[in-house]
C-alpha positions as CSV (number, residue, x, y, z in Angstrom):
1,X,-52.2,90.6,-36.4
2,X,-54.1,92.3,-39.3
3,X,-52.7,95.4,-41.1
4,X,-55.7,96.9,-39.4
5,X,-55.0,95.9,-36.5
6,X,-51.9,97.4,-36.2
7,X,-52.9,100.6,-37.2
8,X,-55.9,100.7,-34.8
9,X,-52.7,100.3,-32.3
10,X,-50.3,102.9,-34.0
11,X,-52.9,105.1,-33.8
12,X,-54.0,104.4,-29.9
13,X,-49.9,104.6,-29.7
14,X,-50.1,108.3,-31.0
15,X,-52.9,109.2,-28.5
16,X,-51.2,107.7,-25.2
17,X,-47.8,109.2,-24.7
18,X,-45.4,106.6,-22.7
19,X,-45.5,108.3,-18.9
20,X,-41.5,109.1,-18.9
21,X,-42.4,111.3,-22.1
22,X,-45.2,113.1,-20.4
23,X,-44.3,116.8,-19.2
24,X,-43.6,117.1,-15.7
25,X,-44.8,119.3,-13.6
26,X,-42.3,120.3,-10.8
27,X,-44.6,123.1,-8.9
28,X,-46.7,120.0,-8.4
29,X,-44.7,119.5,-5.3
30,X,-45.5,122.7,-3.7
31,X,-48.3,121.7,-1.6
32,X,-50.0,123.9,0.9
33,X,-48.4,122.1,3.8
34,X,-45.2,122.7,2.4
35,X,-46.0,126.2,2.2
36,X,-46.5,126.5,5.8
37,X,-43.6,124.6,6.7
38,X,-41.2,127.1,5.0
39,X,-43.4,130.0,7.1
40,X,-42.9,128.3,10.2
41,X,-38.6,127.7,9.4
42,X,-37.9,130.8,8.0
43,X,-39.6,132.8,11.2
44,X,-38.1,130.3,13.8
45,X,-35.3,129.9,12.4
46,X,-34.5,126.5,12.5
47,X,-36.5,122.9,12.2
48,X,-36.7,121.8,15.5
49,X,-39.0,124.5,16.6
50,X,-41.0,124.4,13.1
51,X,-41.3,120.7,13.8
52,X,-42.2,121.0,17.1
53,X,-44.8,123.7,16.2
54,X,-46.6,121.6,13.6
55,X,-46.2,118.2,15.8
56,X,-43.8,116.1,13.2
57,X,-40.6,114.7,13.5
58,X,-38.1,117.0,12.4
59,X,-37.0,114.9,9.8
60,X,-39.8,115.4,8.0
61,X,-40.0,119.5,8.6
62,X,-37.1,119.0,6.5
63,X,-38.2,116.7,3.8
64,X,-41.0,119.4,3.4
65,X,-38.1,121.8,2.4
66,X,-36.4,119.4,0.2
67,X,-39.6,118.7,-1.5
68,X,-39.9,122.6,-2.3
69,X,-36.4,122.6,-3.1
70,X,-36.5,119.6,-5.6
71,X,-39.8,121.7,-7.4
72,X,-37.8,124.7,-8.4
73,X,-34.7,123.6,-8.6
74,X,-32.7,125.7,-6.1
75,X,-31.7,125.8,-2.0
76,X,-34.0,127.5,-0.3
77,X,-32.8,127.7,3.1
78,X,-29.3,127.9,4.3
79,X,-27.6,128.0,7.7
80,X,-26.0,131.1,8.4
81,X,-25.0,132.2,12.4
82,X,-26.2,129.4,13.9
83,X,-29.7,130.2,12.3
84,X,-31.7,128.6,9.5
85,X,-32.4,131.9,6.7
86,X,-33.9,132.2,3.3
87,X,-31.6,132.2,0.4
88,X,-32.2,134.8,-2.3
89,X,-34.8,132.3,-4.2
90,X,-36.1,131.3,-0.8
91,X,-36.8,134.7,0.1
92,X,-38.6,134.8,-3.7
93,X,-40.4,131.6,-2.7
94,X,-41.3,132.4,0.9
95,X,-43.1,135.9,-0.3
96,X,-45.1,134.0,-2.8
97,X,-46.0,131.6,-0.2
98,X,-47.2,134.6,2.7
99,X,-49.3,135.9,-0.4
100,X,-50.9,132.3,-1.3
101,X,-51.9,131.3,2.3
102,X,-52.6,135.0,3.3
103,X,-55.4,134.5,0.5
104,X,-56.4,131.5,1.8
105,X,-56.7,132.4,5.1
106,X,-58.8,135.5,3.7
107,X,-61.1,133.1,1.7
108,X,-61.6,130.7,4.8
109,X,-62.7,134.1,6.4
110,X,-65.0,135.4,3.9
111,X,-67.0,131.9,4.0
112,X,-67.1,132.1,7.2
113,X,-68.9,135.2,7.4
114,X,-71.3,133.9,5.0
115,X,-71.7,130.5,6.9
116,X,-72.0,132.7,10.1
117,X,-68.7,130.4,11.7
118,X,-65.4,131.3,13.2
119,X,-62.5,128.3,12.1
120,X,-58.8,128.6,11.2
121,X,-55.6,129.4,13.4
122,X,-55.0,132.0,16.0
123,X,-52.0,132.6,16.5
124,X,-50.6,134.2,20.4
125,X,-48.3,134.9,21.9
126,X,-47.7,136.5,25.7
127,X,-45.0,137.1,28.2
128,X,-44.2,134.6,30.8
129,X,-46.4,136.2,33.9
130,X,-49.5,136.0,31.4
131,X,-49.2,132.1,31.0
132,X,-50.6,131.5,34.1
133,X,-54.2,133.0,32.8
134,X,-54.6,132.9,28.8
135,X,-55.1,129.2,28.8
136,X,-58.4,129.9,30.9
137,X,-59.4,132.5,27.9
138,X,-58.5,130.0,25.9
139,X,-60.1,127.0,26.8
140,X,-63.4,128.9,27.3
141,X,-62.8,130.9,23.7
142,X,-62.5,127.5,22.1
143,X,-65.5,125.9,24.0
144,X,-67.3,128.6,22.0
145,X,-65.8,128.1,18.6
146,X,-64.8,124.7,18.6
147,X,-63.5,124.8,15.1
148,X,-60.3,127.3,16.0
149,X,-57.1,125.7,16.4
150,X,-55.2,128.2,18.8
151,X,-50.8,128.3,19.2
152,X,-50.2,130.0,22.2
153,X,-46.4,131.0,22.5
154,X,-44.9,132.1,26.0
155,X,-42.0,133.9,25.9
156,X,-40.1,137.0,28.1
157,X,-40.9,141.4,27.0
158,X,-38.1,140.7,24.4
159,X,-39.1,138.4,22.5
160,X,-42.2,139.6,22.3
161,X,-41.2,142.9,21.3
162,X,-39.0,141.2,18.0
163,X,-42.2,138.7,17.3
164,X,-43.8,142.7,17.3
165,X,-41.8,144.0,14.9
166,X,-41.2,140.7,12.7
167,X,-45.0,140.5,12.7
168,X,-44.5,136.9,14.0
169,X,-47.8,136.4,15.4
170,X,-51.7,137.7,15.5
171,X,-52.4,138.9,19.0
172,X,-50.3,139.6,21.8
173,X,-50.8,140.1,25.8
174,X,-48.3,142.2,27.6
175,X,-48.4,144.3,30.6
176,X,-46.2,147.2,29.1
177,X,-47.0,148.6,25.9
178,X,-43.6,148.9,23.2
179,X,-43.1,152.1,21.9
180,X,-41.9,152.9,18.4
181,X,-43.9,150.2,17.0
182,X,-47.7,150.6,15.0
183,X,-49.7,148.7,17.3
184,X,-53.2,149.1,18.8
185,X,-53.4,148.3,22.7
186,X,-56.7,147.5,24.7
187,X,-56.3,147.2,27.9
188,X,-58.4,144.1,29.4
189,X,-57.7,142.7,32.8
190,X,-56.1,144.3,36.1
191,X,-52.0,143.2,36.6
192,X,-51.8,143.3,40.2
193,X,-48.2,143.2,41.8
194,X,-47.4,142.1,44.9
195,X,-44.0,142.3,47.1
196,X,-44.1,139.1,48.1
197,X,-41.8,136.7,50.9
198,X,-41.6,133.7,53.1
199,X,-43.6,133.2,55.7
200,X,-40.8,133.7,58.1
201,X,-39.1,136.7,56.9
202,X,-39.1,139.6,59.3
203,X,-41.4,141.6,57.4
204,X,-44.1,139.2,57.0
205,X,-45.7,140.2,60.5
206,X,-44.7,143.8,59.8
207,X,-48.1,146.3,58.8
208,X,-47.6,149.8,56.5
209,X,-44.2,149.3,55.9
210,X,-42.4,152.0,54.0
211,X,-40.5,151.9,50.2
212,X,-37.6,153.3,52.1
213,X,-37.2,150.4,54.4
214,X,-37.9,147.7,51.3
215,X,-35.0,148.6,49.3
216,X,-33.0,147.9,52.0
217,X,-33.7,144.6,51.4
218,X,-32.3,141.8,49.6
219,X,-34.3,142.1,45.8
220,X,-34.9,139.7,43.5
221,X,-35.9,140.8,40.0
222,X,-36.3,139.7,36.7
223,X,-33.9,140.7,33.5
224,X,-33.9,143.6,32.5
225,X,-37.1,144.7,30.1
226,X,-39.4,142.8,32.1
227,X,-42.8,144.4,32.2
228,X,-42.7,144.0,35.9
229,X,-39.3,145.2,36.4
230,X,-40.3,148.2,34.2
231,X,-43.2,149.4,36.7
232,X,-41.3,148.7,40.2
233,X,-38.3,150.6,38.7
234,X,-41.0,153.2,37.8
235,X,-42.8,153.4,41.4
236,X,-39.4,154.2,42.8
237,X,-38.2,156.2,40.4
238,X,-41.1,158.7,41.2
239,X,-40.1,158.4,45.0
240,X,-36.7,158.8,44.1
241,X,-35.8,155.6,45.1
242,X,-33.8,152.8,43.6
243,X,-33.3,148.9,44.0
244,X,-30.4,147.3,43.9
245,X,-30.4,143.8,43.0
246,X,-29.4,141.3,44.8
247,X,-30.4,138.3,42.3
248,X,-31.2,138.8,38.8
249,X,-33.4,135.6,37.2
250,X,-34.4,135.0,33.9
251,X,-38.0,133.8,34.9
252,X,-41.3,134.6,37.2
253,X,-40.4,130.9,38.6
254,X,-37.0,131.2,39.1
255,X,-38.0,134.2,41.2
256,X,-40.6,132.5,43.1
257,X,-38.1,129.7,43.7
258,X,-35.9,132.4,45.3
259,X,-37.8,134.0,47.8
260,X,-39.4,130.4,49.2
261,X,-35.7,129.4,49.2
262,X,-35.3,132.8,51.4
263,X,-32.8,134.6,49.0
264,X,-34.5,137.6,49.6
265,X,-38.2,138.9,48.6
266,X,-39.5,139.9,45.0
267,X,-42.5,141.8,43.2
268,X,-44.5,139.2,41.5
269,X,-47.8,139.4,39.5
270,X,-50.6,138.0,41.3
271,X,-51.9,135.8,38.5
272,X,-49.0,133.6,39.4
273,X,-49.0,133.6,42.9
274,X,-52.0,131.4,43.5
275,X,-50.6,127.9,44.5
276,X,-47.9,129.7,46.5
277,X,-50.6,131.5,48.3
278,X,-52.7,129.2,49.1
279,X,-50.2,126.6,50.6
280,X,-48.6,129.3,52.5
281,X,-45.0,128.7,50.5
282,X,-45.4,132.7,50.3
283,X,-46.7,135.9,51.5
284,X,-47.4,138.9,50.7
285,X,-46.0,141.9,52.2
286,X,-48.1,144.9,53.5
287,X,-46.4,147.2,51.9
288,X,-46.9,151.2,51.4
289,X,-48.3,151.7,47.7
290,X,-48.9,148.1,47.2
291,X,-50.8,146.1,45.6
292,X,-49.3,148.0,42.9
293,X,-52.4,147.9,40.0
294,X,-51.3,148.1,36.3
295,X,-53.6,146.6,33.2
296,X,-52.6,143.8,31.0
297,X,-52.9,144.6,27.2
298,X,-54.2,142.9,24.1
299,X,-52.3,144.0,21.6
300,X,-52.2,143.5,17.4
301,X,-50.1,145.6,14.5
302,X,-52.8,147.9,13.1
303,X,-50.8,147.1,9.4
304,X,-51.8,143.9,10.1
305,X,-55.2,142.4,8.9
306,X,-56.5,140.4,12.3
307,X,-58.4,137.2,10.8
308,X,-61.7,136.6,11.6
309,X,-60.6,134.5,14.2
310,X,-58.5,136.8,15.4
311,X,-61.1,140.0,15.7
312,X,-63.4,137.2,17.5
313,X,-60.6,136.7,20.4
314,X,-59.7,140.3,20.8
315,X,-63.7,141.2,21.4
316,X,-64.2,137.9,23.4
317,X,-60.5,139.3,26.0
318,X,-62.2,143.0,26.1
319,X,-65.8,141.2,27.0
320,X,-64.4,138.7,29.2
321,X,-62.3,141.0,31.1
322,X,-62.4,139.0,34.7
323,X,-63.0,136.1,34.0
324,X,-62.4,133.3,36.6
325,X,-59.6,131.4,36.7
């Protein structure tokens, strides 16, 4: 080679630095994904559920982590009471990720407004008695704006209540409003409750019975908090009445199971009485006061920001009030 030569290649030496020399970049790793995933851990509180939420393997909800651990160099999460919690630099991290995809999310919206669209996530959750109807809303809402990806999470008054105050989610249905919290309620559909038994319980042939003579009988309710449990104990409390349980059940099914099993009889929301109804596995009972008529609720934390997808759903529930299911 020519002493030319070899300095034409010293000098392309010089210009292209061998790639272990190169300066990395470790925030290179912290990917928009990633982002999310450490949203999703740090409010569930563990990886199963995240994983399960975004429809991975949990194995890799936690690579995610470990990638975001690797790009700045310190644990992010830690286990602590059975729960899966920020460390101090993860509680740094996650509050710079709610900013990031919080813009995002705001910049999806804004072009979306311009293009005249509805997209992103919508996020809700509802108690257990309202499962058996927001799917319709749902499935009709996303007929109309195809390009919404909707989480619907079903869970009992308490949980909602904490997902309230943590500011888990976007919209919520519930049939008692929580007090002590900044929220804005609509109401949007009738909750109608029924006292309901098997076919061949005494008081299913029985007309105008009386609240005395039903707390007599064998009752049984949901845990207490339920929004259901909350308005019999208030309709008796006003006739200075009380029921005493005979069964309490953590669930509107387990309930249901109950009575057809003949353990006793049970107020129920109507929305999830249909099957039952119509194959004659219950009744309802003609009771005095009853159908009892309360309103299910839409409800959002005013210091919260709805997205665009989110202000679309809470106009299309308040517009779509019956809706047939």
């Amino acid at each position: 080679m020519s002493v030319k030569n070899k300095s034409r290649s010293r000098k392309g030496q010089s210009r292209t630095e061998p790639p272990q020399n190169r300066a990395r970049n470790p925030m290179a790793n912290v990917t928009i994904r990633r982002l999310r995933m450490l949203q999703a851990v740090a409010r569930l509180g563990n990886y199963t559920h995240a994983a399960q939420e975004a429809n991975i393997a949990q194995a890799s909800a936690y690579l995610q982590i470990k990638h975001l651990e690797e790009a700045v160099g310190h644990k992010l999460m830690e286990k602590k009471d059975r729960c899966i919690v920020p460390t101090e630099v993860g509680a740094k991290m996650l509050e710079a990720a709610n900013d990031i995809l919080s813009r995002l999310d705001q910049l999806r919206d804004d072009i979306d407004a311009l293009n005249q669209t509805v997209s992103g996530a919508l996020d809700v959750a509802v108690v257990t008695s309202a499962r058996y109807f927001m799917p319709h809303y749902l499935g009709q809402f996303i007929e109309r704006y195809p390009n919404v990806q909707p989480r619907l999470r079903v869970t009992n008054r308490s949980g909602i209540i904490n997902a309230l105050a943590e500011q888990e989610h976007e919209i919520y249905v519930m049939g008692q409003i929580p007090e002590g919290l900044n929220v804005d309620a609509k109401p949007f559909r009738d909750n109608i409750i029924e006292i309901v038994a098997r076919p061949s319980h005494p008081l299913a042939s029985e007309k105008n019975i009386p609240l005395e003579r039903l707390v007599k009988e064998r009752f049984l309710v949901r845990e207490r908090g339920s929004g259901t449990r909350i308005a019999i104990d208030q309709l008796m409390a006003k006739k200075q009445l009380s029921i005493k349980p005979y069964m309490e059940l953590g669930s509107g099914d387990a309930v249901k199971q109950g009575v057809i099993a003949g353990l006793g009889i049970a107020a129920i929301s109507r929305h999830s009485l249909k099957l039952e109804l119509e194959t004659n596995t219950l009744t309802t009972l003609d009771v005095k006061g009853f159908p009892l008529r309360r309103k299910w609720y839409v409800v959002h934390r005013r210091d919260r920001q709805l997205s665009r997808a989110g202000q679309f759903f809470l106009e299309f529930l308040l517009n779509n009030s019956e809706i047939e299911l």
